[in-house]
C-alpha positions in Angstrom: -3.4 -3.5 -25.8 -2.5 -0.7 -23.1 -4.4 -0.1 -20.3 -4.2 3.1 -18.7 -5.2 3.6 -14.7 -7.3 7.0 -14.7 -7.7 9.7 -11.9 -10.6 7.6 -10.8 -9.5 4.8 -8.6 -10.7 1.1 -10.5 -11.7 3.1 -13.8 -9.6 2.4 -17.1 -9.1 3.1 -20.5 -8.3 0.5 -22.6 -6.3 1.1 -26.1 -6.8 -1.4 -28.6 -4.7 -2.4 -31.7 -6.5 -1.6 -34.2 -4.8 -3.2 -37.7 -6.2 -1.4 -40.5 -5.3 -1.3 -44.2 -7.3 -0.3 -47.8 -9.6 -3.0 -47.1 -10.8 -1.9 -43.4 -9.7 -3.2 -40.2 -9.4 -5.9 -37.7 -9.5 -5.5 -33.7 -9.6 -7.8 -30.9 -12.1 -6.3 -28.6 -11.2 -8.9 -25.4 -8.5 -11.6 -24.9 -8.9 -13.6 -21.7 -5.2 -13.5 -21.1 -4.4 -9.7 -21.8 -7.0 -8.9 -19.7 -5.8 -10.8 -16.7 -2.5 -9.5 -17.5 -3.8 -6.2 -16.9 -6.0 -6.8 -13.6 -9.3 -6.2 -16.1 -12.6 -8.7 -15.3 -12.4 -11.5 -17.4 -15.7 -12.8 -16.6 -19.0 -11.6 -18.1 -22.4 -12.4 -17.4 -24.0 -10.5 -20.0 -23.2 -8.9 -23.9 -25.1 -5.8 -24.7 -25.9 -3.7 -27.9 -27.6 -0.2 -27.8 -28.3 1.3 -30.9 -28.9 4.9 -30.8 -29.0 8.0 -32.9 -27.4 11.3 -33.1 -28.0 13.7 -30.3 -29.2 10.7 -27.8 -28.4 10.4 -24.3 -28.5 7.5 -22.1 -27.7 7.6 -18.2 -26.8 8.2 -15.8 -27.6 4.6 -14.8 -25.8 2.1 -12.0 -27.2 -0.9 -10.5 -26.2 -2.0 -7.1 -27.1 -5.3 -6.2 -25.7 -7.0 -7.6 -23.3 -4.7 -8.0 -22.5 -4.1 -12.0 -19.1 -3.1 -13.8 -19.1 -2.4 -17.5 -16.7 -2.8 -20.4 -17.9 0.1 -22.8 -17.0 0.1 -26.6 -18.4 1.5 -29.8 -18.9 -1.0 -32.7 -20.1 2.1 -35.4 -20.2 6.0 -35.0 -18.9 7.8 -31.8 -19.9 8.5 -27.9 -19.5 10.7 -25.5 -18.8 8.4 -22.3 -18.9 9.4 -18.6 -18.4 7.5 -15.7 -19.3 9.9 -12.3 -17.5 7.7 -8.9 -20.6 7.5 -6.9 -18.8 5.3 -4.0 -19.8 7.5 -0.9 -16.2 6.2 0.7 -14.3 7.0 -2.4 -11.4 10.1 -2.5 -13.1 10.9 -5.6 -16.7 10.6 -4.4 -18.6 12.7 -6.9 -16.1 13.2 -9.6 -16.1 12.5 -12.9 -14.5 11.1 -15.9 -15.4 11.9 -20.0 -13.8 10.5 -22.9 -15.0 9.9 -26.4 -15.4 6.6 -27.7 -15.4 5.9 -31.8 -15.4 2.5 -34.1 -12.3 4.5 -35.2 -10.1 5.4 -31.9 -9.7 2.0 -30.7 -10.7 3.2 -27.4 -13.2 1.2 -24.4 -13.7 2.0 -21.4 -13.8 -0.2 -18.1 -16.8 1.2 -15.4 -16.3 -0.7 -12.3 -19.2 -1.4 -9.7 -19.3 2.3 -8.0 -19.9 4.2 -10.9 -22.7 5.6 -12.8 -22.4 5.8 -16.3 -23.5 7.6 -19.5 -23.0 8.8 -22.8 -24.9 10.7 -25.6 -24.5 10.3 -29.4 -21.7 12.6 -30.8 -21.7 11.4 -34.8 -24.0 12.3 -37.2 -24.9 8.3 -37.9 -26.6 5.5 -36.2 -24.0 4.6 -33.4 -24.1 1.0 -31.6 -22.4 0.4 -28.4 -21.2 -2.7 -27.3 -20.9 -3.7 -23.6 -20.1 -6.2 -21.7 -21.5 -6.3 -17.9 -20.1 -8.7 -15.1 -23.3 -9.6 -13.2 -27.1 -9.9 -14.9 -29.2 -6.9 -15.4 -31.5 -6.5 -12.2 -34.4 -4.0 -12.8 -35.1 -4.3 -9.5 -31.5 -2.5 -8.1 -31.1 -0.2 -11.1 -30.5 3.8 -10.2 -29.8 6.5 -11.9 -28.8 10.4 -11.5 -29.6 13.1 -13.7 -27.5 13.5 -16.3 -27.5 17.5 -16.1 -27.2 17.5 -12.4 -25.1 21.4 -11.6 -23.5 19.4 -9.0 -21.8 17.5 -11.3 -20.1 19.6 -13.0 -20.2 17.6 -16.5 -20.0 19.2 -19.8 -22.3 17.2 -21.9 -21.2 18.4 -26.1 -25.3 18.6 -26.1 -27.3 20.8 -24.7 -30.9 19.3 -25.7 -30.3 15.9 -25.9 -32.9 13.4 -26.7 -33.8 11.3 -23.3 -36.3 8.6 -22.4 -39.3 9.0 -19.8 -36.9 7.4 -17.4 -34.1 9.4 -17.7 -36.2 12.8 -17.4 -37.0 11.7 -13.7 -33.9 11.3 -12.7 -33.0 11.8 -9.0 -30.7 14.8 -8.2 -27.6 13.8 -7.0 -27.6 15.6 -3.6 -31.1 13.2 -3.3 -28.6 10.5 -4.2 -26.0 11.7 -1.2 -28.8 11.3 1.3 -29.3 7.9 0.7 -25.9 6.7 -1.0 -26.2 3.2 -2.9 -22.3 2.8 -2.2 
């Protein structure tokens, strides 16, 4: 495993081995040790799996308390992830960070507390992503931004992406600045 420190201070992007031959492949996703070795969470609270079709996007979603960090991964298919530093104290307060994510690239990504994140369905296929959060889902501190916000600056390879009711209401994020959750 290598663990690369990104632009965005406490965000990483972790490179799996991924052994494959003729018959498929075989990839440890988290090892207790390696992850301590790297400075990565090592406790979890909390496994999920979103299933979700082409052209979907999810996000911009953080929860603040308590605070929530994700370990991001794709299981089949491929994402476009984002992580945007909301942290009002942050050097890179309002910045962002994209990467695609595949069953095939070996790739995850680690979203600390600060962060909202996102992603929208690149492949063709049913994609599943698998994540791993280190405190328990609270409805009642969950935020989000809009995930087309100008401000932003992110280029999204969708331009009509298929979004829930919640994710159509999403607050601006200059509405966000005036009332920072970080």
């Amino acid at each position: 495993m290598k663990v690369h420190s990104l632009e965005l201070n406490g965000l990483k992007l972790i490179e799996l081995k991924v052994h494959g031959d003729s018959r498929g492949f075989f990839v440890e996703r988290f090892n207790e040790r390696e992850f301590q070795t790297h400075g990565l969470p090592t406790h979890f609270a909390q496994d999920n799996h979103s299933r979700s079709a082409h052209g979907i996007l999810r996000g911009l979603h953080y929860q603040t308390n308590p605070a929530q960090g994700k370990l991001v991964g794709v299981t089949r298919g491929k994402i476009w992830d984002v992580a945007v530093d909301i942290r009002r104290d942050s050097s890179t307060f309002g910045k962002h960070f994209a990467v695609e994510l595949s069953d095939e690239n070996g790739l995850m990504m680690w979203v600390p507390a600060g962060f909202a994140h996102g992603f929208c369905v690149t492949s063709d296929s049913t994609t599943d992503v698998l994540y791993k959060v280190d405190t328990l889902y609270s409805p009642q501190t969950e935020g989000g931004i809009a995930w087309n916000d100008p401000e932003l600056e992110i280029t999204w390879p969708v331009s009509h992406p298929s979004l829930s009711a919640r994710d159509q209401k999403q607050t601006s994020f200059a509405d966000y600045c005036k009332h920072p959750a970080f």
